[in-house]
N, C-alpha and C positions, 0 to 999 in steps of 0.2 A: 515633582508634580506637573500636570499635564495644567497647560494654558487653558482659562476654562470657556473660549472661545473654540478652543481644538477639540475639545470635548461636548461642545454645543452642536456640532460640525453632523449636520443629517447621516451623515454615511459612517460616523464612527465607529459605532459596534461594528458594522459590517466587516471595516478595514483590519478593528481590535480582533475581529472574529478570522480574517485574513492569515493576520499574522498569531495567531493560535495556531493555526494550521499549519504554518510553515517552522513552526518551533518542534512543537506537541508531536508531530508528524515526524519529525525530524529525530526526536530522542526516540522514539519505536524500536529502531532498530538495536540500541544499545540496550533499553530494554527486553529487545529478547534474548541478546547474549547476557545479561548478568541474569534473567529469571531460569536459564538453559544450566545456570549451576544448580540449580535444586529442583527442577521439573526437567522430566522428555519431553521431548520437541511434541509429539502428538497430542498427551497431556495436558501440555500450558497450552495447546490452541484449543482444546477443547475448555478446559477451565476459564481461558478467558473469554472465550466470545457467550457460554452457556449464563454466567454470570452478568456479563454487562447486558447482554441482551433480556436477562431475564429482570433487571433491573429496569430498563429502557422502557419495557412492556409492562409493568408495573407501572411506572408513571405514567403510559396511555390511557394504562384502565382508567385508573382514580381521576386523570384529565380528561375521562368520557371522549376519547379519541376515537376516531372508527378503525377498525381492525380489520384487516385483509381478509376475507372467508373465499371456500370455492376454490376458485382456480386462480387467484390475486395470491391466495395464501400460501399457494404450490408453486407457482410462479417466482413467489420470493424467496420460498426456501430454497426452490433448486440454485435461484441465482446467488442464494448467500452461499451454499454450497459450493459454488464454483468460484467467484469471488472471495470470500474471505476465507471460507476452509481450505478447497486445494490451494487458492493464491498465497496464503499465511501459513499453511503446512508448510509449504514448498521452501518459502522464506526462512523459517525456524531452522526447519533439519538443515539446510544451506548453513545456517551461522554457528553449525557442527565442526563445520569444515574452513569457512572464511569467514577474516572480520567484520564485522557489520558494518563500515564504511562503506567495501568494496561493494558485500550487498545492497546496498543503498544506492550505489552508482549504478551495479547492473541492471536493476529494477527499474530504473529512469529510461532506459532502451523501450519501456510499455508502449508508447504510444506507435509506434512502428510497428508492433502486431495488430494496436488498434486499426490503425488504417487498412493493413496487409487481410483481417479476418473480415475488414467490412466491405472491400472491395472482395472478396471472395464472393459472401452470401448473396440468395438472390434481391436483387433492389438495392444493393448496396452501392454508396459513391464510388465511381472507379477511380486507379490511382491516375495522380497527374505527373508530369513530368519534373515539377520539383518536389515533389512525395518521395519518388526513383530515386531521387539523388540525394534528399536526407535520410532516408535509408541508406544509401550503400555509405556516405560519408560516418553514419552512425555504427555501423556493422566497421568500417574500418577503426572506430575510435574502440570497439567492444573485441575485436581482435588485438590491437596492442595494447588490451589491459591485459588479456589471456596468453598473448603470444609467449612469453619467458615459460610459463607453466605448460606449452603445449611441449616446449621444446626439453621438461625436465628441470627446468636451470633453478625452480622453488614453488614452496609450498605443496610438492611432492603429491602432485596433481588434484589435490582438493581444489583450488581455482574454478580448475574444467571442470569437473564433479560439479559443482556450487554450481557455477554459472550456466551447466547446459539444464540443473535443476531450477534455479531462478527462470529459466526458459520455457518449461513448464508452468511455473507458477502465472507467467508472465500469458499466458497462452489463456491460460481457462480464466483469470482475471479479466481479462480484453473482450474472450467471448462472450463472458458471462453478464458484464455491462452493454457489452452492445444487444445482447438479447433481453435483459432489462429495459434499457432503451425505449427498445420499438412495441413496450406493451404498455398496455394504459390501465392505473388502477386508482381507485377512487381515494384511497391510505395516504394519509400525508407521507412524504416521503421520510422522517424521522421514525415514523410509525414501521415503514417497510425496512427502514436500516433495522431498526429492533428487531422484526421475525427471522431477517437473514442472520445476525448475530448469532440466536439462540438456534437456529435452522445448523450451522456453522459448529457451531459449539456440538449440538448433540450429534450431529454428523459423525463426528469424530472420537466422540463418548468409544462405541465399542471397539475401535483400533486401538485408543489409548489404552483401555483395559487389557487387550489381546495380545499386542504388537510387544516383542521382545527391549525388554529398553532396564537402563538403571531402577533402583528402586530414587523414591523421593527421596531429597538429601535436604532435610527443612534447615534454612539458614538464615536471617535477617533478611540479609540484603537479596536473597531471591525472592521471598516471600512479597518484600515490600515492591522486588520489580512486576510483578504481576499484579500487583496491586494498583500499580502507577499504571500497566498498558491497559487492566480495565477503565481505569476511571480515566485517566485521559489520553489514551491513545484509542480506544471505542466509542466512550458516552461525549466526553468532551469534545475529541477531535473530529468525530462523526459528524454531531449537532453545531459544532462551529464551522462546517463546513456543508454542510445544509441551508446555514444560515445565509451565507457570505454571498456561496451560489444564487440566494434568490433576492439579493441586492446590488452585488457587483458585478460586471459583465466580465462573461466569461473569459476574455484575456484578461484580464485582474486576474483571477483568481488562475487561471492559466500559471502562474510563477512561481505557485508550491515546489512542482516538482523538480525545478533548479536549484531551489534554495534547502530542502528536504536532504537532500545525499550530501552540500557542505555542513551542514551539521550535524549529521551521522559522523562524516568522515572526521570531522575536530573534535566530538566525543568521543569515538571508537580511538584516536590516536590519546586523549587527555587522559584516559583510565584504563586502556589496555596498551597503548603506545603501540596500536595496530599500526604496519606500516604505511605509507602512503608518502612515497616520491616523486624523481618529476616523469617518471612514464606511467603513474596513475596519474596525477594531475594534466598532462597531455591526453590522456585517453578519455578525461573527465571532459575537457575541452574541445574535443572533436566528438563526443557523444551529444554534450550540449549542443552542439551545433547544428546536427542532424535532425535532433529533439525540434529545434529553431526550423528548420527548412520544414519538418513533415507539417508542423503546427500554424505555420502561414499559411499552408498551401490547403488546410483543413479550416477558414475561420471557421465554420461554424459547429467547430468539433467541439464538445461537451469534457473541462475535465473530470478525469474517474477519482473516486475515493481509493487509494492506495490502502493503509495499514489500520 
């Protein structure tokens, strides 16, 4: 039981809603390998986001919430489109081929396209001199996770595969928030999580259907994993992290994304005994590091909703 002075404590929920995030967020990935035994990769991302999102939007109705129309409406599709459809396709088919630890690690390299695509666009912050160098120190932690797999020696190159696909994923996620970003729409932002969800989900409706893959393999425990990524890895982990962001300041809630891949990586080893030694755990700690450099030298960079 929580001290109920701790729990009196103004900023509670907020912290409570914190650490949702960095758990909730965290099993994602192990959820999509155990639901990738009874759904295709295409599939579970369309089943899951068409459902939690249509969920989401059902509670705005009935909570007389205002709804994105027009061009707020198209705005957020496109952006859920590119953020959680290709970002979360990308992720899936990847955990085809690697554990979902390492996915979890690769993914953490995001904020390094965030800066790299925003320093691109016009108006965007140009990079700074310690940006340059948590980038390359990060890019050198994300080469000796891959290096053994470049050179043959395991994993019989799924690694590469995975990781130049996480790169991908990692790409249209980055753009697709920063161009979220810089537009202004009257929708609470719970409300705009919702349309992108279902935006997201039907996206991906006719590939599922089209796209050559397994038949369904219905089994418990896949059944029940998709079950667990819509309701808290979408509606829970979304809305807790909507929350947190508009009470804690943004380096608070900035320490998802370090704590998100060690919990991948001790569930991905506790139930599938994925491997992870000490030249992933070196590579894990020379990516963090980079993560650390680009993200000083960006205070006022906004973190993104990953999974």
């Amino acid at each position: 039981m929580l001290p109920w002075g701790l729990r009196r404590h103004p900023l509670f929920k907020a912290y409570l809603a914190l650490v949702a995030i960095c758990f909730f967020w965290g099993t994602t990935y192990l959820g999509i390998r155990m639901a990738l035994e009874s759904f295709p990769p295409l599939l579970l991302v369309s089943l899951r986001f068409t459902v939690s999102g249509s969920i989401m939007l059902a509670a705005a109705w009935l909570a007389r919430a205002r709804l994105p129309r027009g061009r707020d409406l198209a705005i957020s599709a496109f952006t859920g489109f590119l953020i959680l459809g290709v970002g979360n396709a990308c992720l899936t088919v990847a955990e085809l081929w690697i554990p979902s630890g390492l996915a979890a690690l690769i993914i953490s390299v995001s904020p390094f396209w965030m800066v790299g695509i925003e320093a691109l666009l016009p108006g965007g912050e140009r990079l700074h001199r310690s940006s340059m160098l948590g980038m390359l120190v990060g890019l050198a932690g994300a080469a000796l996770l891959v290096s053994s797999d470049v050179t043959g020696a395991s994993f019989g190159g799924g690694l590469l595969r995975g990781f130049l696909l996480l790169q991908l994923g990692n790409a249209a996620w980055s753009f697709g928030s920063i161009y979220q970003r810089r537009q202004s729409t009257p929708a609470h932002p719970i409300v705009t999580g919702a349309v992108q969800q279902l935006a997201a989900g039907l996206a991906f409706l006719p590939a599922a259907l089209l796209a050559p893959s397994h038949p369904v393999r219905w089994s418990f425990r896949g059944a029940a994993a998709l079950v667990y990524l819509i309701i808290f890895g979408s509606i829970v982990g979304y809305s807790a992290y909507v929350y947190a962001l508009a009470h804690l300041r943004v380096a608070v809630v900035s320490i998802y994304p370090y704590v998100n891949p060690v919990v991948a990586v001790f569930l991905g080893w506790l139930f599938y005994r994925e491997p992870f030694g000490p030249r992933e755990a070196a590579a894990m700690a020379i990516i963090f590091a980079g993560v650390l450099l680009v993200k000083r030298s960006t205070p006022g960079a906004r973190p993104e909703a990953p999974d």
